[in-house]
C-alpha positions in Angstrom: 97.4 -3.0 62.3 98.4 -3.8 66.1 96.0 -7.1 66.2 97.3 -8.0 62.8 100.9 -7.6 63.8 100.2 -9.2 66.9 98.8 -12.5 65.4 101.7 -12.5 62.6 104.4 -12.1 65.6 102.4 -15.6 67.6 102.0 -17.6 64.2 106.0 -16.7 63.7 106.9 -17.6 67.1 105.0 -20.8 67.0 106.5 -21.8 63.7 110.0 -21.1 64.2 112.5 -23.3 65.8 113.1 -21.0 69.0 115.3 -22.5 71.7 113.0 -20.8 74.5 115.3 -19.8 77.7 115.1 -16.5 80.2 117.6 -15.0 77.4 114.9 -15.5 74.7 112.1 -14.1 76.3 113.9 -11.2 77.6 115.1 -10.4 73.9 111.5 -10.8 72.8 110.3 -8.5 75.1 113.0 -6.0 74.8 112.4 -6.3 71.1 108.7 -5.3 70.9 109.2 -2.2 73.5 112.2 -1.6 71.8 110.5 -1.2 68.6 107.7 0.4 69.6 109.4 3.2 70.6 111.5 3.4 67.8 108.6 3.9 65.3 107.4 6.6 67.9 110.8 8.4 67.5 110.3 8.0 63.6 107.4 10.4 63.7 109.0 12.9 66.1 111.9 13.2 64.3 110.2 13.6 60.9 107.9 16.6 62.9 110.4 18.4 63.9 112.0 18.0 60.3 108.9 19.7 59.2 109.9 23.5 60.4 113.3 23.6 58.1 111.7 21.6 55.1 108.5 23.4 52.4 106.5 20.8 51.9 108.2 18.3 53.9 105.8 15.3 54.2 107.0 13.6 51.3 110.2 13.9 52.6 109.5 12.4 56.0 107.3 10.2 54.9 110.5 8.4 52.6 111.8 7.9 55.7 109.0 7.0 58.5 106.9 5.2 56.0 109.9 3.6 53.9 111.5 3.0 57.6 108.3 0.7 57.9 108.6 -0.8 54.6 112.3 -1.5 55.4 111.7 -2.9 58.8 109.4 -5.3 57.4 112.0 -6.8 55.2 115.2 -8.7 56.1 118.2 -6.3 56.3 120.5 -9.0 54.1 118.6 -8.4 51.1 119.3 -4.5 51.6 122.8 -3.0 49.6 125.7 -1.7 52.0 124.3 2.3 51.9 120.5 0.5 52.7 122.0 -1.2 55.5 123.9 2.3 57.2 120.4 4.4 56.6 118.1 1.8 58.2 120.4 -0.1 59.9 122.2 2.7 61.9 120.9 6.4 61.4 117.4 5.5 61.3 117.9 2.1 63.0 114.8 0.4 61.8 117.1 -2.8 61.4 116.9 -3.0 65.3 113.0 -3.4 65.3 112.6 -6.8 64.1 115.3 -7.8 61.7 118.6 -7.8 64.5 116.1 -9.2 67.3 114.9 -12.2 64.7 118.2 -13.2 63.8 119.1 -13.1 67.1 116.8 -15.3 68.7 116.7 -17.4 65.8 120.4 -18.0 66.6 121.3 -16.5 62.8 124.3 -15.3 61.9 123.2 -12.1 60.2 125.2 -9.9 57.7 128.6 -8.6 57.1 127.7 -4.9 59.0 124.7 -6.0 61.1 126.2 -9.7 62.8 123.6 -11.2 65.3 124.5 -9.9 68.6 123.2 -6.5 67.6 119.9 -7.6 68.6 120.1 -7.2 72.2 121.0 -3.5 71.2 117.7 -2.7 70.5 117.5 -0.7 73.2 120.3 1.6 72.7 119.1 2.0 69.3 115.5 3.3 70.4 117.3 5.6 72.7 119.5 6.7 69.9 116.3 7.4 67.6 114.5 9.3 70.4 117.7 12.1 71.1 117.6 12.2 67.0 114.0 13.1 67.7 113.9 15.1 70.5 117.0 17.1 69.2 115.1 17.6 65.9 112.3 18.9 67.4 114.0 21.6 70.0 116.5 22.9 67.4 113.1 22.8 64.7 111.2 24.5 67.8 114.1 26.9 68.7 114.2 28.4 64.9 110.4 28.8 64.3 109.7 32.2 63.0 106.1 31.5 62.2 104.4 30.9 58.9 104.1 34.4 57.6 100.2 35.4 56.8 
């Protein structure tokens, strides 16, 4: 998945119109760390769901795995409560969509205008204290699985 990712983010930056600068390059970097981590926090926070929820996978996985399937999509097709789930609670939105329109010089949507992008990394520190506060309070009230 990482090689195929990485040859679809090169074919996309040599095909786009991308006014290269110091600015640019920074957000592109920012971007990829940026989202990187915030998939990470994606599966923390849906573990430490997992000690309040019976047979929580599917759960989680609505969210981790259809956090993916957003983030591959362009948040202006997504409805307004689309855009405030994966645009700003689970801020999947800020792993490629935000960054793209961004650099692209876009001028995104109604909730989600282009400058957001270079918020990407307030948005992966914002999904890993969702993560790390789900997994203390989830550690914190673990009674154990009976037997």
């Amino acid at each position: 998945r990482a090689f195929v990712g990485l040859v679809a983010l090169v074919t996309g930056l040599v095909l786009a119109d991308v006014d290269w600068s110091l600015a640019a390059v920074a957000l592109l970097l920012l971007a990829v760390v940026s989202g990187t981590v915030t998939f990470a926090a994606m599966f923390v926070w849906a573990a430490g769901a997992q000690f309040f929820l019976v047979d929580g996978a599917e759960a989680t996985n609505a969210f981790v795995y259809g956090g993916r399937y957003a983030a591959s999509q362009p948040a202006s097709v997504w409805n307004r409560p689309l855009k405030v789930v994966f645009g700003f609670f689970f801020p999947m939105a800020f792993t490629a969509y935000l960054p793209t329109v961004t650099l692209l010089g876009l001028p995104g949507t109604d909730l989600m205008p282009s400058w957001l992008g270079w918020f990407a990394p307030l948005a992966a520190v914002f999904a890993w204290t969702m993560a790390l506060l789900s997994w203390r309070v989830g550690v914190r009230h673990y009674r154990g699985g009976g037997g």
